[in-house]
C-alpha positions as CSV (number, residue, x, y, z in Angstrom):
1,X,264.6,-109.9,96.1
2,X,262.7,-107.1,94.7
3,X,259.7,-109.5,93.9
4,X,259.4,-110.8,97.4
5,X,259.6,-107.2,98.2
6,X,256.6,-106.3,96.0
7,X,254.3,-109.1,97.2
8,X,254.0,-108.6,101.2
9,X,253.0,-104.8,100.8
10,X,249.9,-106.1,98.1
11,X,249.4,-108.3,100.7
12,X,249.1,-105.4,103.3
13,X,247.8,-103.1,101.0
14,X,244.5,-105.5,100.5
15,X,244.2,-106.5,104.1
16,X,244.3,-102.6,105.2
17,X,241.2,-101.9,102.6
18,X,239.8,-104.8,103.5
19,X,239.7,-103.8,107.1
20,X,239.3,-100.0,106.6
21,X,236.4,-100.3,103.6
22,X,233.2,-100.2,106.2
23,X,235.0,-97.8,108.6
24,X,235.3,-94.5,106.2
25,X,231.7,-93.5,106.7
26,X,232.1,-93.7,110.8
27,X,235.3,-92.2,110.6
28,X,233.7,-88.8,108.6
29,X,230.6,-89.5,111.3
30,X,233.3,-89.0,114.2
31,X,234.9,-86.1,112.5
32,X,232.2,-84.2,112.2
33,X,232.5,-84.0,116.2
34,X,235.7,-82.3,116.0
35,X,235.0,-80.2,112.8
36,X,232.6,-78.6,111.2
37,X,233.8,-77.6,107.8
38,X,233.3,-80.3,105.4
39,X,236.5,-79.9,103.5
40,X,238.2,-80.2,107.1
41,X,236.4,-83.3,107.9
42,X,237.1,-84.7,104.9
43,X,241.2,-83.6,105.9
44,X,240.9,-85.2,108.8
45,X,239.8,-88.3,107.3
46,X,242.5,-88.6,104.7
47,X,245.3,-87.4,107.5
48,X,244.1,-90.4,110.1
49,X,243.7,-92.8,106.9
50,X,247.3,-91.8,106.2
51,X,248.3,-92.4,109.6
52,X,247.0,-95.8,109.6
53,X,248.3,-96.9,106.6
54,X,251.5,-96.1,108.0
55,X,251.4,-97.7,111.3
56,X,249.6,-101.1,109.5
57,X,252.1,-103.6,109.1
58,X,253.1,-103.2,112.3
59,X,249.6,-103.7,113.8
60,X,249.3,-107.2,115.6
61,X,246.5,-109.8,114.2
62,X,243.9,-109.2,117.2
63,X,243.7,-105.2,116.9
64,X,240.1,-103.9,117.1
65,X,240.8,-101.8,113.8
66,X,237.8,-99.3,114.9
67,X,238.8,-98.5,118.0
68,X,242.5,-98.2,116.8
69,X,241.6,-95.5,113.5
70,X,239.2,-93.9,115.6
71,X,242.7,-93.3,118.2
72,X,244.1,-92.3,115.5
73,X,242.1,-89.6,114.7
74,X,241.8,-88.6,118.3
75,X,245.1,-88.0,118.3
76,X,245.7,-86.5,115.0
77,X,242.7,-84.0,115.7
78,X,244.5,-83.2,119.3
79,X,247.9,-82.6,117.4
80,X,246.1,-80.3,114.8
81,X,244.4,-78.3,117.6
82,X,247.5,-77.7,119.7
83,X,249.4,-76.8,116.6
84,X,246.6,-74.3,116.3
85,X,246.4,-72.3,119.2
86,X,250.4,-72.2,119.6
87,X,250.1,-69.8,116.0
88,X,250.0,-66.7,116.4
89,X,246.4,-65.1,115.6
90,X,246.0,-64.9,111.6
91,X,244.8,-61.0,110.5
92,X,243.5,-60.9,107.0
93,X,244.1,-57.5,105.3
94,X,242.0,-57.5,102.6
95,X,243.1,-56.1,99.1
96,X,245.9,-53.3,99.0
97,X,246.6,-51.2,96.2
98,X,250.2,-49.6,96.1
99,X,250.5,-50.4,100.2
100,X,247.5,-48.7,100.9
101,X,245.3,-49.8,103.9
102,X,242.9,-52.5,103.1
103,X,239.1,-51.3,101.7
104,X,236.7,-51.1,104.8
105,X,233.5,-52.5,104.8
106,X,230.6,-50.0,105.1
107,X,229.0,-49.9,108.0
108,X,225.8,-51.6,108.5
109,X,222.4,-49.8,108.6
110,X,222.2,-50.4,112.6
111,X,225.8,-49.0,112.8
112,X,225.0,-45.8,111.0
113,X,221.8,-45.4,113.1
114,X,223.3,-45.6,116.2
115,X,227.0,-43.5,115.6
116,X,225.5,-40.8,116.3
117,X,223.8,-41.8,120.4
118,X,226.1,-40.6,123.2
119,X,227.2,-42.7,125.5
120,X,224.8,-41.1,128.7
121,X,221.6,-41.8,126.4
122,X,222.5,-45.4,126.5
123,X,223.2,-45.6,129.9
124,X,219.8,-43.6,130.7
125,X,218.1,-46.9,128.4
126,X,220.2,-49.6,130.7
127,X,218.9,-47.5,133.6
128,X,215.4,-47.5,132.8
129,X,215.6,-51.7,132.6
130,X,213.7,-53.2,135.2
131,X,216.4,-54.7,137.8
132,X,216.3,-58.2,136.7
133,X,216.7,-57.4,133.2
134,X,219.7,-54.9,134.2
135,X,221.6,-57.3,135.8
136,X,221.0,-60.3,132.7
137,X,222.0,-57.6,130.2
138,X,225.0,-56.4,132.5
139,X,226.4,-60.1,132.6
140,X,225.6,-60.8,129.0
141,X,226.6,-57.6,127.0
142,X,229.6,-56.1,129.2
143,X,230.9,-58.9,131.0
144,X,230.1,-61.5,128.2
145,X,229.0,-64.8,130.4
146,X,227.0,-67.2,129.0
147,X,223.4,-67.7,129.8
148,X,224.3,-70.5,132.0
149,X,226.7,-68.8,133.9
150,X,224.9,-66.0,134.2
151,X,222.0,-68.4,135.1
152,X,224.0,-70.1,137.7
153,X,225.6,-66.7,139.4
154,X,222.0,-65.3,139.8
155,X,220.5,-68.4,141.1
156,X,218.0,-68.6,138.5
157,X,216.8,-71.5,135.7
158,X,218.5,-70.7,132.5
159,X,215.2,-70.3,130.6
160,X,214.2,-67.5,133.0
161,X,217.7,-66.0,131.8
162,X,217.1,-66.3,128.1
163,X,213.4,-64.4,128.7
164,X,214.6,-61.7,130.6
165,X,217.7,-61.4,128.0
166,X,215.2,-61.3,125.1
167,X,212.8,-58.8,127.0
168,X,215.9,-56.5,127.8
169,X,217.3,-56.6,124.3
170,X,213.7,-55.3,122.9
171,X,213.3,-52.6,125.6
172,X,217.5,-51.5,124.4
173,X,215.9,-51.3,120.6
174,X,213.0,-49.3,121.1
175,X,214.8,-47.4,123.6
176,X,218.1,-46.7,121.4
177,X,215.7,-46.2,118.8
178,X,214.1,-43.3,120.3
179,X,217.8,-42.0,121.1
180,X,218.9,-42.2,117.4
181,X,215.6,-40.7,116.4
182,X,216.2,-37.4,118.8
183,X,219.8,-37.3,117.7
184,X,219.0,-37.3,114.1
C-alpha cells in the first residue's frame, strides 16, 4: 500500500513542475503589480506556488493552469491585504535604554530654519500668492487633494495644476526664507 501511495504523488509532483516551470517568471511579473518590495514579491510567489501545490491533484485535466495560478494569487494577495488593514497600525519605538523614550531623530536643516517663523508670517506669504496659486496650494498643502482632484474641482487641466503648484511652492521658499532670515 505504502508504494502505491508513493508513486501517484511523483506522478503529481512532475506534472505540477511540468505545468508550473514556464509560469514562475509571469507569476513574479504579475506580482510586481501588487507589490513592490522584492522580498514581498518573491513571498507572494512562494505563498501562491504553495497554494497551488495544494489544490493540484484535485485540478481537472482541461484547467488553463495560467489563468488558475494567476487566481490564485489574486486571491492570496486580496487575503493578505484585508488581513492588513484589519491590524491595528504598527508604531516602531526605536531603541530604549532602561524604559526610556526612544532617541529622536534631529531635526532636519529646513526644520531648524523654519521653528523659529510664527504662524501670521506664513499666512502673510500664502496671502501675498497670486489667487490661482492660493487656492492650488490651499487644496494641496491643507486640504491634501491630489493634483487631479484639485484639477478637476477648479475646472482646470492637471498640468496647469502642477505649474501653478510648482510656482507657489518657490514663491512659499523665498518668501519663508525671508521670514526665517528676519527671525534669526
Amino acid at each position: 500500500m505504502t508504494g502505491t501511495a508513493r508513486a501517484p504523488s511523483r506522478d503529481v509532483a512532475t506534472r505540477f513542475g511540468e505545468d508550473v516551470a514556464g509560469l514562475t517568471d509571469e507569476l513574479a511579473r504579475i506580482a510586481r503589480g501588487y507589490v513592490r518590495q522584492p522580498g514581498d514579491v518573491e513571498d507572494l510567489v512562494q505563498e501562491t506556488l504553495t497554494r497551488a501545490w495544494k489544490a493540484y491533484p484535485a485540478l481537472g485535466p482541461d484547467v488553463n493552469v495560467r489563468a488558475w495560478l494567476i487566481t490564485i494569487m489574486v486571491n492570496t494577495w486580496v487575503s493578505a491585504h484585508r488581513a492588513r488593514k484589519r491590524r491595528p497600525a504598527e508604531t516602531l519605538v526605536g531603541d530604549r535604554v532602561d524604559g526610556y523614550a526612544p532617541r529622536q531623530a534631529a531635526p532636519s536643516a529646513e526644520a531648524q530654519a523654519f521653528s523659529g517663523i510664527y504662524a501670521r508670517e506664513v499666512w502673510s506669504v500664502l496671502a501675498s500668492l497670486p489667487s490661482a496659486q492660493r487656492s492650488v496650494a490651499y487644496y494641496a498643502f491643507v486640504a491634501e487633494l491630489s493634483n487631479k482632484e484639485i484639477a478637476v474641482r477648479l475646472g482646470i487641466p492637471p498640468g496647469t495644476v502642477m505649474s501653478r503648484l510648482y510656482r507657489a511652492r518657490r514663491t512659499l521658499r523665498a518668501g519663508l526664507g525671508k521670514a526665517a532670515v528676519r527671525a534669526a
